[in-house]
Each structure stands twice: as structure tokens, then as C-alpha cells.
TIMI-712604 format. One record per residue (C-alpha): residue in three letters; x, y, z. Coordinates in pm, whole numbers, padded with zeros to 5 digits, always signed. Example, Ala and Ser with C-alpha at 12.3 -4.5 7.8 and 13.67 -1.06 7.14 Angstrom:
% residues 2
ALA+01230-00450+00780SER+01367-00106+00714
//
This chain:
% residues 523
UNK+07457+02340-02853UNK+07153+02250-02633UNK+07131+01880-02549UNK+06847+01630-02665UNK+06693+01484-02370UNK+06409+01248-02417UNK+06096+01219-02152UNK+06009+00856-02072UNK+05695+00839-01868UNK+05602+00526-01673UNK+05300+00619-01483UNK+05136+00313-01644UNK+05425+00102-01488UNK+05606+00205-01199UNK+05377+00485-01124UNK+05078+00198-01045UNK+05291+00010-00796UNK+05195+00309-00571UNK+04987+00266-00323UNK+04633+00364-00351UNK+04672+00340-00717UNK+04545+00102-00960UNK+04465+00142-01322UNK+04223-00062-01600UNK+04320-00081-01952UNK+04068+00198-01999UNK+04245+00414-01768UNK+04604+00389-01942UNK+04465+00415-02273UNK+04289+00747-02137UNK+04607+00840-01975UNK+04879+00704-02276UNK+04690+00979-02498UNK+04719+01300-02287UNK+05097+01178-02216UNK+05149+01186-02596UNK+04970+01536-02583UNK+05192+01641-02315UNK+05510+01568-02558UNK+05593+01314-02349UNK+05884+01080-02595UNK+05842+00713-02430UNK+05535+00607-02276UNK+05604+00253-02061UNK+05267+00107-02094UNK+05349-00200-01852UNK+05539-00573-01811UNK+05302-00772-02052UNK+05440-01101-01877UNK+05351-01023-01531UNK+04940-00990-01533UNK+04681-01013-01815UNK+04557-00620-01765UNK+04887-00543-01933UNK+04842-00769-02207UNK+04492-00643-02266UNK+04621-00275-02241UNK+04900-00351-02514UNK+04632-00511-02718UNK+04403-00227-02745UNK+04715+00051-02724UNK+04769-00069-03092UNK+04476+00133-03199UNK+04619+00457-03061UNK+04708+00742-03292UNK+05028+00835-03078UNK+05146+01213-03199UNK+05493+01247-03064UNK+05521+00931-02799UNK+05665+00502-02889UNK+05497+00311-02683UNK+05746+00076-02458UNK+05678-00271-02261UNK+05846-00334-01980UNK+06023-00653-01878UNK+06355-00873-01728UNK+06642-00991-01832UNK+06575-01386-01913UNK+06582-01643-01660UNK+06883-01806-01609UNK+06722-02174-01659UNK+06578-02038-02029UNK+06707-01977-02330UNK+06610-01617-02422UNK+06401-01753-02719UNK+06259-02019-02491UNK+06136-01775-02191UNK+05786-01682-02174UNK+05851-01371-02025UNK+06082-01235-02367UNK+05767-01399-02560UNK+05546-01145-02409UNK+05721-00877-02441UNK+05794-00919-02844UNK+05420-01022-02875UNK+05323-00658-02729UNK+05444-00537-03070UNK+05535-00206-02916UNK+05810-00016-03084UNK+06019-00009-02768UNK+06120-00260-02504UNK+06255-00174-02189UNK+06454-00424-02028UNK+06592-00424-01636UNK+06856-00619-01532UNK+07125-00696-01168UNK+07399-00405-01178UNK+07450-00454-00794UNK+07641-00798-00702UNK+07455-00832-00372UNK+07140-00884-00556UNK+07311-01103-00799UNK+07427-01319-00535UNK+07148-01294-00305UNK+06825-01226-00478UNK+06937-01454-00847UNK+07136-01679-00681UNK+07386-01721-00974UNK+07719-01652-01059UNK+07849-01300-01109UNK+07926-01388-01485UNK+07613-01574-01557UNK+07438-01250-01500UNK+07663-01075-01769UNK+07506-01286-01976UNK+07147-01278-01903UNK+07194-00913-02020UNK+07387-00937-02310UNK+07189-01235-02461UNK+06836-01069-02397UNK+06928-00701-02521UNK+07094-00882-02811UNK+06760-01101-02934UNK+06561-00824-02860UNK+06750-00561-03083UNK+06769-00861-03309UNK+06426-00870-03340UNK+06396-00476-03472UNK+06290-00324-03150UNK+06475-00026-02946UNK+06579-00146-02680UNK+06635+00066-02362UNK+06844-00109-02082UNK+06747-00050-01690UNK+07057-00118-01506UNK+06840-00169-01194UNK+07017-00025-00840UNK+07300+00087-01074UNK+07418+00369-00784UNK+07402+00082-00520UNK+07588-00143-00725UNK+07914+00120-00847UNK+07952+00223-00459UNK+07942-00161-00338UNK+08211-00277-00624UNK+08206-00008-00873UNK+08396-00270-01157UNK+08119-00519-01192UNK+07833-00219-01178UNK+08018-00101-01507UNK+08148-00422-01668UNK+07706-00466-01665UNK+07657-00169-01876UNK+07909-00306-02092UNK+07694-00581-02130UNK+07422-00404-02199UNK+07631-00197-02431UNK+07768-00519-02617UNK+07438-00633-02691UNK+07312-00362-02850UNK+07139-00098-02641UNK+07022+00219-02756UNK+07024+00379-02416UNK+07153+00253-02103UNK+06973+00376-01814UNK+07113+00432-01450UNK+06834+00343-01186UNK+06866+00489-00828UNK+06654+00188-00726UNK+06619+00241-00375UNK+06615+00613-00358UNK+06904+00713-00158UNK+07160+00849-00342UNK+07286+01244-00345UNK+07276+01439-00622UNK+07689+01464-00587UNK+07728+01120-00604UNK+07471+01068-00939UNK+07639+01346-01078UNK+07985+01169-01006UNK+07906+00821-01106UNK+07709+00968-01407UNK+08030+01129-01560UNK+08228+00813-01484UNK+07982+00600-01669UNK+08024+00818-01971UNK+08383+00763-01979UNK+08363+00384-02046UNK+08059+00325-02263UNK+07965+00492-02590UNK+07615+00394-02544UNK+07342+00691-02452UNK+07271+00773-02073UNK+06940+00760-01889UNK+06846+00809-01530UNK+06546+00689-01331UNK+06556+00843-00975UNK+06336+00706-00659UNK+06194+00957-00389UNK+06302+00768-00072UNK+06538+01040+00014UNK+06287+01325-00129UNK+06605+01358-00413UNK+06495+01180-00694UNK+06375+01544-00873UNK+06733+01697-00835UNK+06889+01367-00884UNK+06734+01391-01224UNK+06850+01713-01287UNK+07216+01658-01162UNK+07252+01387-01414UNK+07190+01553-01673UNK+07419+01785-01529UNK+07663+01507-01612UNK+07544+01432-01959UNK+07234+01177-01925UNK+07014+01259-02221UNK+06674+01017-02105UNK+06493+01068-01791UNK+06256+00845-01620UNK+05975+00995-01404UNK+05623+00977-01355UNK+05325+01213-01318UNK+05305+01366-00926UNK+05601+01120-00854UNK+05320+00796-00831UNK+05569+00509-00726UNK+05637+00241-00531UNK+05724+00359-00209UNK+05831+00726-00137UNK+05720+00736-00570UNK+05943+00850-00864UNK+06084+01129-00994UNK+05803+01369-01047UNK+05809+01495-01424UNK+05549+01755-01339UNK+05822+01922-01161UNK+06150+01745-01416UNK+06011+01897-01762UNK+05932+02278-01641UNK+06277+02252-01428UNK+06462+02136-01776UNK+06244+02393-02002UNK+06295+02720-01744UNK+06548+02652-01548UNK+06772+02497-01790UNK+06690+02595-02157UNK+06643+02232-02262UNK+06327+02209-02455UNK+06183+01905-02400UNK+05861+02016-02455UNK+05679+02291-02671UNK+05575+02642-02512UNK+05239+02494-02529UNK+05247+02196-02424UNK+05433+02328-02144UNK+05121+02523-02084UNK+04898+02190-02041UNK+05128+02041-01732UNK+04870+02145-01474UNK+04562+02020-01669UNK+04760+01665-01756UNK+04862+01652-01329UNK+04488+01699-01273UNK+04351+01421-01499UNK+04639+01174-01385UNK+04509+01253-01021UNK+04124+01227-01101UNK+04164+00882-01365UNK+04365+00780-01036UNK+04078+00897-00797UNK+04345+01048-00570UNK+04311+01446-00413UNK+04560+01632-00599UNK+04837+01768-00360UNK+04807+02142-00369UNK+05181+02165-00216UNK+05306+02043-00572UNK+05562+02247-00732UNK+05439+02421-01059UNK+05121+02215-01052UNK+04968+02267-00724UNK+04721+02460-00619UNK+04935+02627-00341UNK+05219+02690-00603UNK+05153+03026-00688UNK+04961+03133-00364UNK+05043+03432-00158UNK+04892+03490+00184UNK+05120+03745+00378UNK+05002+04089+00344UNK+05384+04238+00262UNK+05378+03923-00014UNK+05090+04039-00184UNK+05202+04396-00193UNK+05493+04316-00369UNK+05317+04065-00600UNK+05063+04328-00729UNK+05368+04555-00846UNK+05577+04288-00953UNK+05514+03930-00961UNK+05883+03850-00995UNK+05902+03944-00647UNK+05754+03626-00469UNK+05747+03413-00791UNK+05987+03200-00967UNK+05857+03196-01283UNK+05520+03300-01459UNK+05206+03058-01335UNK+05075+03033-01676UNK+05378+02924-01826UNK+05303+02605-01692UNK+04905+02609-01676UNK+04861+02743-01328UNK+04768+03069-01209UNK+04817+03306-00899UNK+04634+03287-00597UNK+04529+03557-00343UNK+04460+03396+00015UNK+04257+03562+00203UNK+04345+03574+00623UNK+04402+03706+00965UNK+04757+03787+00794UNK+04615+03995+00501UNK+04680+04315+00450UNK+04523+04634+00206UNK+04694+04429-00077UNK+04529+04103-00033UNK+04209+04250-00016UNK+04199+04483-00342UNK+04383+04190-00517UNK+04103+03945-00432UNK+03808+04202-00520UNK+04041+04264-00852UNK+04022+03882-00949UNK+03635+03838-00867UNK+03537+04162-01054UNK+03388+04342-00700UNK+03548+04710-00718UNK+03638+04818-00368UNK+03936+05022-00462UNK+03939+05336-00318UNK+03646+05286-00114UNK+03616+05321+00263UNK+03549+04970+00296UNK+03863+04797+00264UNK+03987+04885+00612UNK+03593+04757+00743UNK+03621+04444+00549UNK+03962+04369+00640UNK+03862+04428+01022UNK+03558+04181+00952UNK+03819+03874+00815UNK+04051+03924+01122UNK+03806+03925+01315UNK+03585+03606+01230UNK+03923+03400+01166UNK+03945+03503+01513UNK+03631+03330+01583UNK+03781+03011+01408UNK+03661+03108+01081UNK+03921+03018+00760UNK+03897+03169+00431UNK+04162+02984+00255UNK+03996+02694+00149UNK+03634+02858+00115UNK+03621+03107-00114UNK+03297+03072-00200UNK+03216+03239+00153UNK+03477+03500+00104UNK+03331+03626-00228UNK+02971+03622-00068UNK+03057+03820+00201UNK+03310+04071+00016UNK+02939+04146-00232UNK+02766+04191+00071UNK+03012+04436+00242UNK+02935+04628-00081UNK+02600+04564-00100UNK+02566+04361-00380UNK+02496+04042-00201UNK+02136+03917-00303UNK+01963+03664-00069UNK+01760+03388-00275UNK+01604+03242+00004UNK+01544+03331+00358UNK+01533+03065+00658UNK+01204+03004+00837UNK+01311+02708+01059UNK+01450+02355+01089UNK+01470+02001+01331UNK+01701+01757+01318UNK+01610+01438+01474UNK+01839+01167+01558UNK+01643+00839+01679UNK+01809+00484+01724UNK+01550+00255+01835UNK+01815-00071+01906UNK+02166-00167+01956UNK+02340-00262+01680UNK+02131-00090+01433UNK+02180+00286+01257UNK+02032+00600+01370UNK+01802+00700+01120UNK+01844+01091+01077UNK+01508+01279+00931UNK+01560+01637+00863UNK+01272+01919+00811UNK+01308+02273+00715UNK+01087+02569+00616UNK+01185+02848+00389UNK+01053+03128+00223UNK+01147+03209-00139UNK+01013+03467-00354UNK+00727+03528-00125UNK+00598+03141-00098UNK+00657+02917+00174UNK+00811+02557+00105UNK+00768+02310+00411UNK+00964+01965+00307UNK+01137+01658+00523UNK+01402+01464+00371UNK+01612+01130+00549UNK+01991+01075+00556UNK+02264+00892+00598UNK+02362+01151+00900UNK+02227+01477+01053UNK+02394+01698+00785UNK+02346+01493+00495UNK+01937+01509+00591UNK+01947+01888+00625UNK+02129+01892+00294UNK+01849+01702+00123UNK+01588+01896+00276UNK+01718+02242+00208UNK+01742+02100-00175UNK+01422+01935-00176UNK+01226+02310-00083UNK+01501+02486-00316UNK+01490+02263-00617UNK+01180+02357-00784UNK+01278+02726-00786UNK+01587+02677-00904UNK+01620+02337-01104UNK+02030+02420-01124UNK+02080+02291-00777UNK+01979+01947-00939UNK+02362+01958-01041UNK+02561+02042-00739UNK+02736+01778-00560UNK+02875+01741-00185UNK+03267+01631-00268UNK+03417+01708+00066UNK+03293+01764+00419UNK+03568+01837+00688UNK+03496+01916+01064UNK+03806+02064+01327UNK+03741+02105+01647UNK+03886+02461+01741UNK+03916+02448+02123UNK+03963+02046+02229UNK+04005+02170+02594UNK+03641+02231+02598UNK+03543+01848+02541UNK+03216+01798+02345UNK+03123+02184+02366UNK+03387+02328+02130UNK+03350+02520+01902UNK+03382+02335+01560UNK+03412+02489+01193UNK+03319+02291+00919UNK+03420+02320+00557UNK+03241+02200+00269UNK+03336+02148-00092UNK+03087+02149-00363UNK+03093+02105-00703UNK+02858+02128-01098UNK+03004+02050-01382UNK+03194+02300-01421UNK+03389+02380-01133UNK+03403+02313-00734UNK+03459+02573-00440UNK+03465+02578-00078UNK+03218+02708+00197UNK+03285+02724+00571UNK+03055+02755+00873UNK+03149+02803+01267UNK+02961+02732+01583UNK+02957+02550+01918UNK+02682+02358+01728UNK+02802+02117+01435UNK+02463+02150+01337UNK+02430+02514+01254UNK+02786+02505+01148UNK+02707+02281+00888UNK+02418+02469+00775UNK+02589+02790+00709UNK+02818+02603+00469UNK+02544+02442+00335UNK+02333+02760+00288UNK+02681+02953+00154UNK+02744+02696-00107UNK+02373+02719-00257UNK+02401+03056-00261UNK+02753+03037-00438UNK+02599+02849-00684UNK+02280+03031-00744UNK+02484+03357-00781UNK+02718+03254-01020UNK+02466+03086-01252UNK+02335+03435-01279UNK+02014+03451-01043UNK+02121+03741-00880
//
């Protein structure tokens, strides 16, 4: 019989103690819902005794119309100078009215000893008096036994007689936390199995990253019978981060028939990484497993041979399974395959045309120049319609200046850009200032293009990245800038190369307008 094994997300918790990251009330709320849509079974909205953005969250959570997700606060054992109906800390979390209440507590006797600073059985207590007024109270209670793995190798009795404290007092599930990251998945799998033997209580794990383990840590425990898993959204945590559930739930789904989600909700995973990312206002990391950008991307030529006559070849499991989709990079390593692949996907057909070989020549040799494809495939698709001649020019260039002036020290160099072009047969003359060179350019060329083609109103500058190609040649190198853009609708990536930042700048600039214009249909 296939085990039940329950997702409990705590983006909204652990997740936010990463750095970089920080969430309003609005945020979690935004984020609690497409959690629930995910499937996601426990959603850890925060400690509601440690700050009042928690409290406000909880507040306001009570209005959400959660699908398949309980809503749990998160909290500590009581102090060990309060009664457990006396500490303010258990007030909060009952007055959070959440269905669920998540409780950590000291499984390792170092940190009893040294972090506490009370006796070893004064800490069994703590536990078994707050899980046991908190069940009391009609909640599910889930029991962290914090740096659990820690705690069994440094005296492996007490570690376990604090689960059966936890187990005494009435815990649902009793959760095994790999606090500091280091463990192996041998040894979770191990002490996993041995904490089944003693307690009749359900198992959870939470995994940290610090050893880059905390993803097949997961997985090895429940290898060994653990039944709730801890994680987070791209691994956000404290440190090194969590377990990553965008990589946990497809791994348990695919790899090990446990369905923990539906077929489509599986589907949504990349779409939920993305919004986690952007609510964060963090660049999503292409390298992600499942999720990434880069996870289904194929840039060797012999790769993409195989690919195109069977995907199995070079992938693991189908990209949409999970949301994502294959990716055809386009290089001085390309091949034949690469090329008809990438003219497949954008509709251009090249296929048994003379062309390929000319076109491939023309890649190899401009990445030779210092050109790169991968990340500007708005370029790439201009000049593959252009090899076949169905490239259409919506503006030519008559002429530009840049000027750079500083008048003082300690002031800015104001930048003034001005630019002549000819579309449809009339000349338009315009200046524009910036905050730089290349931003000034950027609002000129818009200023002359925008009353032809009101579109360009929407497109936004999201990313401009310069690399020096050939440092050895000081200030005179060639450089090759890439550019991301982006409308409402989607974003893509230009590229421009030359000794001059200037002019490598503008061909990005000119490539992504004329990205845009094409594929709203001008031409």
C-alpha cells in the first residue's frame, strides 16, 4: 500500500529568515493561497509571539478560503519560569486560532545545558506540559524536536526519551529536525528507523541545506517511514535554506509513486516557484531542478540530436509534467539538430533548406566574436528570419551623440542623448537625458519610435549586464552587453558586441524594439 505523506510548507516561517527575503502580511496571504492551490497539506504561516507582522498575518489569514491546506502557527516550548497557561508566548499562539500549532522544543542536551540553562529533566517537561495544554485546547499539535540528529549522535537516550515527551503529551506528529544541516542521508535514514521503534506517534522530517543534503535527506526518511515533510519553496532558509519542496513533491510523485499531489497540480510547480520568487523580488535560479529555466535545456549538438528522436534520451522525466518545458540553446557547440529544433519551436521552416549549414556557420562564428545566444533569444530569432528573409526592418538608423559632461567634483555627469531615424519614409530628430549614456540613448530611440508605434509605451529595461571579453586589453576590450526586456506579457533577451559599450548597447537596444515590434504583429 502506498504511504500518506503530508506536505508542510513554511516559506512564511523559516523560508523568511533567509536572507534577502522579507515578507508583509499581504505577501503571505498572496503566497498562503497559491500554496493551498499547489496541494500543499500544512501551511506554517509564522510565530505569532515573536513580531506583530505575524499577528496581523494570522488576523487577516482567517478570511482565507483554504481548499486542501490547515493553517499552522509556529512557536516554543514554554519558558521554564512560566506556567504554560501563564506564558505569553502559548497565549499567542492559541489566540492565532489556527487549526494547527507547531511547537519546537531542546532534543540535543548541549543546547539544553548551554543555550536553556536548565536541568536535563526540566526540559522533559517544558515539552510534555506545552504539547499537553495545547492538544488540550483542541488544536493539532505537531512537535519540532529541534537538532533531533545532533542530539541522538551526542547521547542518543535523552534525544529519544524527548520524543517520548512529546509523545506523552499528546502529539499528532513528531517531527525530526536536521537543525544545522549536516547530517547524511545514511545516518537520517538510520536514526529515522530507530525512532520508529520506540514511539507510536507519526514521523516528520525537516532537513537544512548546509551540507547541500537536506533534499535527499528528505527523501531517505521517508525511506525509513516518516510520513510529514518540512520544506520550503526554492529551499528559502536561514542559512544554506531548507529542503526545497519544488524539487521534494515531483521527487515523491515520479520518482517514488507517492502522490502527494494531483497530476495537475503537479503541473503548476513551476508557475507557484515563479510567483514565490517574484512576491520575494528575488531572480529565479534557472539551475533549479524541475523548476528552472536550465532544467530541461540542451545545448550540445549530439544532445539535441538525440532529444529530437527521443526525449528520454537526455531527460529524466517529461518537462510538462511539472510545468516546465524544453529548451533548445543555441551556440558555438550546436549542431544541424539545434538549429532545425530552434526554427521548429519559433515556427521559421528551414528544414531542408540550404541554409542550415550558412546559419550555423554565422552562430559559430559571431560567438567567436564574443557574441552569446543563450540568454538572448530575442537576437537569435531576429537573425534566424533574416537568414530566411523574413526579417522586416521597422526603422532604419540615421545617426546619434552621446554626450557625457560633468561640470564639478562631486556632482553627476549629466548624460543627454540625440538620435535621428527614419521610419516609414519620415524623419524623427529627438534628445532625451539619463541617468547614464545607455539609459539616454534608450529614451531617445523611444521618444522618435513611440508615436509610430504606441506599443513600445509598454516595454521595460529589467536587466542590463556588461562582460568584458578580452581584460588583457585594458579599457579597449571588446565588451558584449546583454539586455533583458520585458511587456506584460513576457520578457526576452538581446545582446550586442563591440570595442565600444556604446554601440554595443545600442544593438541590444535596437534588437529588443525590434523583438517587440515583430511579435506584436507589425511585421
Amino acid at each position: 500500500m502506498t504511504p500518506r505523506v503530508t506536505l508542510y510548507d513554511t516559506t512564511l516561517r523559516d523560508g523568511a529568515q533567509s536572507e534577502d527575503v522579507s515578507f508583509s502580511s499581504e505577501d503571505k496571504l498572496r503566497i498562503a493561497e497559491r500554496l493551498d492551490a499547489l496541494g500543499v497539506h500544512y501551511i506554517e504561516g509564522g510565530w505569532p509571539g515573536s513580531n506583530p507582522k505575524d499577528i496581523a498575518f494570522f488576523k487577516a489569514a482567517r478570511s482565507l478560503s483554504l481548499k486542501h491546506a490547515r493553517l499552522a502557527a509556529f512557536g516554543a516550548t514554554r519558558r521554564a519560569r512560566h506556567r504554560v497557561s501563564e506564558d505569553p508566548s502559548i497565549k499567542a499562539l492559541l489566540a492565532s486560532r489556527t487549526p494547527a500549532v507547531t511547537i519546537f522544543g531542546k532534543s540535543w542536551d548541549f543546547h539544553v545545558r548551554e543555550a536553556l540553562r536548565i536541568p536535563l529533566k526540566q526540559n522533559l517537561e517544558l515539552i510534555e506540559d506545552t504539547v499537553s495544554y495545547i492538544k488540550g485546547r483542541g488544536r493539532e499539535v505537531i512537535y519540532d524536536a529541534e537538532h533531533f540528529f545532533d542530539g541522538v549522535r551526542a547521547n542518543a537516550e535523552y534525544a529519544l526519551d524527548t520524543l517520548r515527551a512529546a509523545e506523552r503529551g499528546g502529539a499528532d506528529c513528531i517531527v525530526l529536525c536536521d537543525t544545522n544541516g549536516g547530517s547524511l542521508p545514511e545516518e537520517v535514514e538510520r536514526f529515522v528507523r530507530e525512532a520508529g521503534r520506540v514511539l507510536r506517534t507519526p514521523l516528520g522530517i525537516h532537513a537544512h541545506n548546509d551540507a547541500e543534503l537536506a533534499v535527499a535527506n528528505t527523501l531517505a526518511a521517508v525511506r525509513a517511514g516518516a510520513v510529514q515533510v518540512h520544506g520550503t519553496i526554492n529551499g528559502y532558509g536561514e542559512r544554506c535554506g531548507n529542503a526545497n519542496l519544488s524539487s521534494i513533491i515531483p521527487n515523491l510523485k515520479l520518482k517514488m509513486g507517492i502522490p502527494v499531489v494531483t497530476d495537475r497540480q503537479l503541473a503548476s510547480l513551476r508557475d507557484c516557484s515563479r510567483f514565490v520568487d517574484e512576491i520575494a523580488n528575488l531572480a529565479h535560479n534557472k539551475r533549479l531542478a524541475y523548476v528552472g529555466d536550465a532544467a530541461f535545456a540542451h545545448k550540445g549538438g549530439v544532445h539535441v540530436d538525440a532529444v529530437r528522436k527521443n526525449a528520454a534520451t537526455y531527460e529524466h522525466v517529461r518537462p510538462d509534467l511539472v510545468g516546465n518545458r524544453r529548451r533548445i540553446l543555441i551556440s558555438e557547440l550546436s549542431g544541424r539538430a539545434n538549429i532545425l529544433q530552434k526554427a521548429q519551436d519559433l515556427s521559421i521552416p528551414i528544414a531542408g533548406t540550404p541554409k542550415v549549414e550558412k546559419i550555423l556557420d554565422t552562430i559559430k562564428d559571431l560567438e567567436h566574436q564574443g557574441y552569446m545566444f543563450e540568454g538572448a533569444e530575442g537576437s537569435l530569432e531576429l537573425m534566424l528570419k533574416k537568414a530566411m528573409g523574413r526579417r522586416k526592418r521597422f526603422f532604419d538608423l540615421i545617426g546619434f551623440r552621446v554626450i557625457v559632461e560633468k561640470r564639478r567634483e562631486g556632482e553627476e555627469p549629466l548624460c543627454e542623448a540625440t538620435i535621428q531615424v527614419r521610419v516609414r519614409g519620415q524623419v524623427a530628430h529627438t534628445a532625451a537625458v539619463g541617468n547614464g549614456p545607455v539609459n539616454a540613448l534608450d529614451n531617445a530611440l523611444r521618444k522618435a519610435l513611440e508615436k509610430f508605434y504606441p506599443s513600445l509605451k509598454d516595454v521595460r529595461l529589467v536587466d542590463y549586464k556588461v562582460r568584458v571579453l578580452a581584460a588583457t586589453e585594458g579599457t579597449g576590450a571588446r565588451v558584449r552587453v546583454l539586455i533583458e526586456s520585458a511587456d506584460a506579457n513576457k520578457s526576452w533577451g538581446t545582446v550586442g558586441v563591440s570595442e565600444n559599450i556604446i554601440e554595443a548597447s545600442y544593438q541590444a537596444l535596437v534588437d529588443s524594439i525590434q523583438y517587440k515590434l515583430m511579435k506584436d504583429g507589425h511585421g
